[in-house]
C-alpha positions in Angstrom: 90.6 70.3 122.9 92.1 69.4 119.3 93.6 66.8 118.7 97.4 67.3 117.8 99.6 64.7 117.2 103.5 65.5 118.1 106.3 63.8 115.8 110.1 64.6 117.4 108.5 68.3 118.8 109.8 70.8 121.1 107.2 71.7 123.2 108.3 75.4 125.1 111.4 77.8 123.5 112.9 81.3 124.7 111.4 83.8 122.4 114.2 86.2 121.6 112.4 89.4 122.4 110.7 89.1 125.3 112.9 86.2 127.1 109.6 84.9 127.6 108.6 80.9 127.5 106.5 80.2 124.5 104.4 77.1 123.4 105.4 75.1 120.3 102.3 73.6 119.3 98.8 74.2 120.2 98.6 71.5 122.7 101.6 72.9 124.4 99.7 76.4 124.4 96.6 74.8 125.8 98.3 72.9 128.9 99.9 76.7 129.3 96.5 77.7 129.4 95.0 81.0 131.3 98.1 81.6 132.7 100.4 81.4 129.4 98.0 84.1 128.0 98.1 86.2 130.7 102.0 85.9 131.0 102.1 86.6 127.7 99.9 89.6 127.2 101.2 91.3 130.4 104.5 91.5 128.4 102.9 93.2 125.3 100.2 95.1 127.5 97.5 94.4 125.3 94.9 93.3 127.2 94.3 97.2 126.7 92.5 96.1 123.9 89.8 95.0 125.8 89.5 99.1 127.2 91.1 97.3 130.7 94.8 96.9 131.1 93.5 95.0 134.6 91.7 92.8 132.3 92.9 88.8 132.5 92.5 85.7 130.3 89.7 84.0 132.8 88.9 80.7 130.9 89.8 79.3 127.3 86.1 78.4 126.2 86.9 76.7 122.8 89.8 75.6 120.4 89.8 74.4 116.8 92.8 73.7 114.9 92.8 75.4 111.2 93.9 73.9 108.2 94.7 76.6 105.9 98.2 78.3 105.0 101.5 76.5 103.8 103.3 77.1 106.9 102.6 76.6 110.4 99.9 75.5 112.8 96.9 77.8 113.2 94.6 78.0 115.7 91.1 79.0 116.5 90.6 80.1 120.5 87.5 81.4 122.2 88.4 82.8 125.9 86.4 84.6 128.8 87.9 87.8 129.8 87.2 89.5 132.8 87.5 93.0 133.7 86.5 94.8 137.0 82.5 93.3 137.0 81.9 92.2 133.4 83.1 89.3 131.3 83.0 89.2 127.6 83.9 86.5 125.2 86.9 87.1 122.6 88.1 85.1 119.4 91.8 84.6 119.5 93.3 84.0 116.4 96.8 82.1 117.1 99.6 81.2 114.7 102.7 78.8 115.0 105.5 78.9 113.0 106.0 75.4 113.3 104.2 71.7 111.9 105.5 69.0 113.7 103.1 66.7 111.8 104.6 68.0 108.3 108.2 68.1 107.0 107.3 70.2 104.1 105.9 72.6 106.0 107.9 72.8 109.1 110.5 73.2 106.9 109.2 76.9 105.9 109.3 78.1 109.6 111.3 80.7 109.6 109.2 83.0 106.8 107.2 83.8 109.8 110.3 85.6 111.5 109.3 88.3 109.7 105.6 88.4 109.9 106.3 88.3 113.6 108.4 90.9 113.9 105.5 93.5 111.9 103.2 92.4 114.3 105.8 93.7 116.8 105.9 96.9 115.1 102.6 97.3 114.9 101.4 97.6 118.1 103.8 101.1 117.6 101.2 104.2 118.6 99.7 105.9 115.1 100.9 103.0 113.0 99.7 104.0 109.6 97.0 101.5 108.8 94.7 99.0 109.8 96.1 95.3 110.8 94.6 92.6 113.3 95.6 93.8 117.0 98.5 92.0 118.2 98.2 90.8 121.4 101.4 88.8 121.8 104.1 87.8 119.2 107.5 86.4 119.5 109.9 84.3 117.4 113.1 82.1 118.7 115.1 82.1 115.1 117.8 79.7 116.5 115.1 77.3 116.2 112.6 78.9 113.6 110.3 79.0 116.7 107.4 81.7 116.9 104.5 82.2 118.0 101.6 85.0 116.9 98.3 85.2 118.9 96.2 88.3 117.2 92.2 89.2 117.6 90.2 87.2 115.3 89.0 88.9 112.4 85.2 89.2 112.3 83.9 88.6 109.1 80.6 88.6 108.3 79.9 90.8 111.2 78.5 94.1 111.9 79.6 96.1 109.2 82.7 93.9 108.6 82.0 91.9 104.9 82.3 88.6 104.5 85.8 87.2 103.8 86.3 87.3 99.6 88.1 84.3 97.7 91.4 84.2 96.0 90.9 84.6 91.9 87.1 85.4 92.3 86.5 88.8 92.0 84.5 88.2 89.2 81.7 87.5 92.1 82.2 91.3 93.0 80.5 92.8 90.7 82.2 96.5 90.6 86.0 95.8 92.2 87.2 99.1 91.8 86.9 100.4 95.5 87.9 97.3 96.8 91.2 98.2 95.1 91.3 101.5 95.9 90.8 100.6 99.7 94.1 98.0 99.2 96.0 100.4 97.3 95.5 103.1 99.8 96.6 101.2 102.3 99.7 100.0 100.6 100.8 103.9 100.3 100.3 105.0 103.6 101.9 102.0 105.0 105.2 102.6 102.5 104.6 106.6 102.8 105.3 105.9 106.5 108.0 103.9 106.8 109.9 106.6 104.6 109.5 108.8 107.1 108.6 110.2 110.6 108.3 108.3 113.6 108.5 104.7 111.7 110.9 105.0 110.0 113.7 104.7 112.1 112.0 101.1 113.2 112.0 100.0 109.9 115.3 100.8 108.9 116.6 99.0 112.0 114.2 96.0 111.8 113.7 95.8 108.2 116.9 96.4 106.3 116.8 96.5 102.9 118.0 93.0 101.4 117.1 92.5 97.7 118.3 88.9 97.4 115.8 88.2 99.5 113.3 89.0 97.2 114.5 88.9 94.0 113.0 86.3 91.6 116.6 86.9 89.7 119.6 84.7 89.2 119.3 82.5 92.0 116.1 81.4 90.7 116.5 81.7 86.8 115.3 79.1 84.4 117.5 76.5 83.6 118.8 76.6 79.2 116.0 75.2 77.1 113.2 75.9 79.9 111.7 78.9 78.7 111.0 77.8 75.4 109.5 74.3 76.6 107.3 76.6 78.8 105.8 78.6 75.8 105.6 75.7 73.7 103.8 74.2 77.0 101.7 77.4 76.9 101.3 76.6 73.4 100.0 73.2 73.2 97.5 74.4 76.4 95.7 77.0 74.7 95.6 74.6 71.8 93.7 72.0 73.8 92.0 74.3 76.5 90.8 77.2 74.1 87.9 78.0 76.3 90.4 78.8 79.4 92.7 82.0 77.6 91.2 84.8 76.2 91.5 84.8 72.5 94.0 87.8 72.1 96.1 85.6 74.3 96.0 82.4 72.0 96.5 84.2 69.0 99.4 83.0 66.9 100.4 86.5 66.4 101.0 86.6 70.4 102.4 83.6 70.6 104.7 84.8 68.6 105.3 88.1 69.4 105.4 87.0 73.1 108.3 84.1 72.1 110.6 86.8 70.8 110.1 89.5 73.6 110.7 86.7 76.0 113.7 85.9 74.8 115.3 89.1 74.6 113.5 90.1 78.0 115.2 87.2 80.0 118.6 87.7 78.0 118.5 91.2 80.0 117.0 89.8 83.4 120.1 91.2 85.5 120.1 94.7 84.1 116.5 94.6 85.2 117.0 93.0 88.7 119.4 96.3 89.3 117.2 98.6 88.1 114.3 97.3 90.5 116.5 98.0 93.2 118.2 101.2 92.0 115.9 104.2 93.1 115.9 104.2 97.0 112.4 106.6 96.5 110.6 103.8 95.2 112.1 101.0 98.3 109.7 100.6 101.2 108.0 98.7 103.7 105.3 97.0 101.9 103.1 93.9 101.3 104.1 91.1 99.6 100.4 89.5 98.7 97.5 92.1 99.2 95.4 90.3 97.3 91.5 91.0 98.6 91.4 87.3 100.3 94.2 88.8 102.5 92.2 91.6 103.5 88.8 92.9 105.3 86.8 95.6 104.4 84.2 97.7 106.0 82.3 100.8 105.0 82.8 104.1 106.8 80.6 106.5 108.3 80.9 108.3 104.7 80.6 105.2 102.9 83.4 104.6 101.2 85.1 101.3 101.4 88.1 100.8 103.8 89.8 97.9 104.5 92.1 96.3 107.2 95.4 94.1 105.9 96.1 90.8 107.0 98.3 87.9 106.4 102.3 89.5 106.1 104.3 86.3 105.5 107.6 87.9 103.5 106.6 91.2 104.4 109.9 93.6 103.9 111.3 97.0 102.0 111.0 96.0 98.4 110.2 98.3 95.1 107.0 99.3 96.0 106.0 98.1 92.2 106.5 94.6 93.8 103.7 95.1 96.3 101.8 96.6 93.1 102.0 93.6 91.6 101.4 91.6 94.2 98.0 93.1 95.1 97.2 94.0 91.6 97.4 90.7 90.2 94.6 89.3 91.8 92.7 91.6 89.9 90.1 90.7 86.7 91.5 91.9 83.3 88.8 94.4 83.0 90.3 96.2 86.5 93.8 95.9 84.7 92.5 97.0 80.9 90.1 100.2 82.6 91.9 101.3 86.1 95.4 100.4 86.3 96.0 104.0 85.6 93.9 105.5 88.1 95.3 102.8 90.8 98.7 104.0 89.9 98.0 107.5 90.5 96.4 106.8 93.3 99.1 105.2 95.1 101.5 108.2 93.8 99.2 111.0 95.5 98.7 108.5 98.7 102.4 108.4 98.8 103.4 112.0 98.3 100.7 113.2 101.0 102.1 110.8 103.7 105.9 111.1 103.1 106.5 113.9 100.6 108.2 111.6 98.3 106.4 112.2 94.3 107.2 109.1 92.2 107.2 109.6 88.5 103.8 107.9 87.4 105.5 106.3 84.3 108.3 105.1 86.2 106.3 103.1 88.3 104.2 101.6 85.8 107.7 100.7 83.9 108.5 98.8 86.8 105.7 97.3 87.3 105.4 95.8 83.8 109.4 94.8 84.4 108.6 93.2 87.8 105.7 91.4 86.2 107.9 90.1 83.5 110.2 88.5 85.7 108.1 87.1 88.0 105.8 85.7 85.2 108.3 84.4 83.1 110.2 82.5 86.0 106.6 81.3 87.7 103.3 82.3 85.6 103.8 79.9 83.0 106.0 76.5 83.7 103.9 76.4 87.4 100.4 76.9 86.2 100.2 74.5 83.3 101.8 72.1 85.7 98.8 72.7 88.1 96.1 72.6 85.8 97.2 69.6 83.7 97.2 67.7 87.1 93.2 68.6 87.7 91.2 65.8 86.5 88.2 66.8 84.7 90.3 70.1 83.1 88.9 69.1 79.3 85.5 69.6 80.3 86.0 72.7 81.4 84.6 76.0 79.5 85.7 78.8 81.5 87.6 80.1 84.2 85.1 80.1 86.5 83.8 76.5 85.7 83.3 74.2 89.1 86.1 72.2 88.3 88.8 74.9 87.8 86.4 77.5 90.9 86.3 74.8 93.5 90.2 74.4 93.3 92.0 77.3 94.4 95.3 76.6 93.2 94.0 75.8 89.8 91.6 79.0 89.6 94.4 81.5 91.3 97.1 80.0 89.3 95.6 80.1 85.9 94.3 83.7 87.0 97.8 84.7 87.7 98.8 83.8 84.1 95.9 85.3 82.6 97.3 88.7 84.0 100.5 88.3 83.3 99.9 87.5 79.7 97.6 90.0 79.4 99.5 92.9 80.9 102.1 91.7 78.3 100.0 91.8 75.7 99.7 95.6 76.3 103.0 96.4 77.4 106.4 97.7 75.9 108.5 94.9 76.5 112.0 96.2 75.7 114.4 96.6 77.7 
């Protein structure tokens, strides 16, 4: 049994759905035990995914607290399930919304209100893509109270890959399927919430609230802060050479980018209505499809699919939003060769499963106007501050040096603003 130590916790709450008694904390799941889970699953019927709906929780095997994530207590359950004369082991994967044991991050507990309720909708029949079965979800949001217990993803397994790092697709050799598998799945999820069946759900459950989202006025820099940002930039590339690409360095960027940044955040609320203007291009999307929050298999045909994981924030936004935030996990090669192809792709995708065509050139334009707000209010004040934090930084001579690989903040962070700046560097950036 782990270990958990409780400061000032609740122990059981309501859950708001299901009016059903669910655990706080790990050790308040485990002294729940067998006959929480089966309680609980009875209530979502998903025992079924065991091919048994008479199948029951018979013995919890094994627990291990994970320490991973910003939010929230995860944790790691083997049980025994038996079903008419055969028992079988399963990997439970379960997630709190709380940390009793940290301020910070107990503090962020209700972002998973809305992860919870997509696991909710996704145990919907025909949902659109691939996601970790649910087996029981519910949230208390008086409290910021949830609870998430899914099926353990596999990796490594069978034909399921092994789980790929944030900011290392340089390890990948050829990324371009695994992109096309994300950006596949991004469509048909956002093709179906526009219409048929799900979409009725989402407009109910997911209502459109752009504040929510937008990296805007709420959140703009502060008079004097974007310039000390570029002349941080500045004075980085100057001592860390090795670490930007040299288009990216060049005083003719510098300066172009100083002047187009100006102007560009001068005219950040036109831009902020225009991203939430065209009700075509507002779905139900990812926020972070990056490939470390995905798994991917090969099918009978061979092509690469993949499974999505990980839906903290996940709302209707400007599908160029969930672009971006898949895309920019993505080398600059995949960004200088393919962005093209992954933008038609998604288009088509789109169009087949809702009957909805987006303009190709629209999308990219918001795309490239998402990106610049998002980088100029995060991708370049943020990182620096990361990276001049990481001791041993001078030494380093490229991005995928041990000092900057082995700390995934510093290598996903500095990756980010690679991207940005580089998509920039391509980009019309009038507005």
């Amino acid at each position: 049994m782990p270990a958990f130590r409780q400061n000032n916790t609740v122990d059981w709450v309501k859950g708001d759905t299901y009016g059903l008694d669910i655990p706080a904390h790990p050790d308040a799941l485990l002294k729940g035990g067998t006959a929480f889970l089966n309680r609980a699953f009875r209530h979502t019927v998903s025992i079924r995914a065991t091919g048994n709906a008479s199948s029951s929780v018979e013995s919890i095997l094994d627990s291990q607290i994970i320490h991973a994530g910003s939010t929230g207590t995860k944790l790691l359950l083997t049980v025994e399930i038996a079903a008419a004369a055969s028992r079988k082991k399963q990997r439970l994967f379960v997630k709190f919304s709380r940390d009793f044991n940290s301020e910070i991050r107990d503090a962020s507990r209700q972002q998973m209100a809305l992860e919870i309720r997509f696991a909710q909708l996704s145990q919907l029949p025909d949902f659109p893509i691939v996601v970790p079965t649910c087996y029981f979800a519910d949230f208390q949001h008086s409290t910021g109270t949830g609870l998430m217990i899914t099926e353990c993803i596999p990796y490594g397994e069978g034909n399921v890959e092994f789980q790929l790092p944030k900011a290392m697709d340089y390890r990948l050799g050829d990324s371009f399927p695994y992109y096309q598998a994300l950006i596949r799945n991004l469509a048909r999820l956002a093709a179906a919430s526009k219409s048929g069946p799900l979409r009725e759900a989402v407009e109910r459950q997911f209502p459109f609230h752009p504040e929510q989202l937008d990296v805007g006025p709420r959140k703009a820099l502060q008079p004097g802060q974007l310039e000390q940002n570029i002349d941080r930039y500045t004075q980085f590339c100057q001592t860390n050479p090795d670490l930007m690409p040299a288009h990216l360095r060049s005083d003719e960027f510098l300066e172009r980018f100083r002047q187009q940044a100006r102007q560009f955040q001068h005219r950040q609320p036109h831009i902020h209505a225009l991203l939430q203007r065209d009700p075509d291009m507002i779905a139900l999307c990812h926020w972070n499809a990056h490939v470390d929050n995905a798994w991917f298999w090969r099918d009978a045909s061979g092509e690469l699919e993949c499974g999505l994981l990980d839906w903290g924030n996940v709302s209707q936004m400007n599908v160029a939003m969930a672009l971006w935030g898949c895309l920019s996990g993505a080398e600059l090669k995949l960004w200088n060769e393919h962005l093209d192809d992954l933008l038609q792709l998604f288009t088509t995708t789109y169009q087949a499963g809702c009957g909805i065509q987006l303009d190709i050139e629209q999308l990219k334009r918001h795309l490239t106007l998402y990106m610049g707000s998002m980088g100029l209010n995060w991708l370049l004040g943020g990182p620096i501050k990361t990276l001049s934090r990481l001791e041993g930084l001078s030494a380093a001579s490229a991005r995928t040096d041990p000092i900057i690989e082995s700390n995934e903040p510093a290598r996903a962070q500095l990756h980010l603003m690679q991207v940005f700046l580089n998509h920039w560097s391509h980009s019309d950036m009038a507005v």
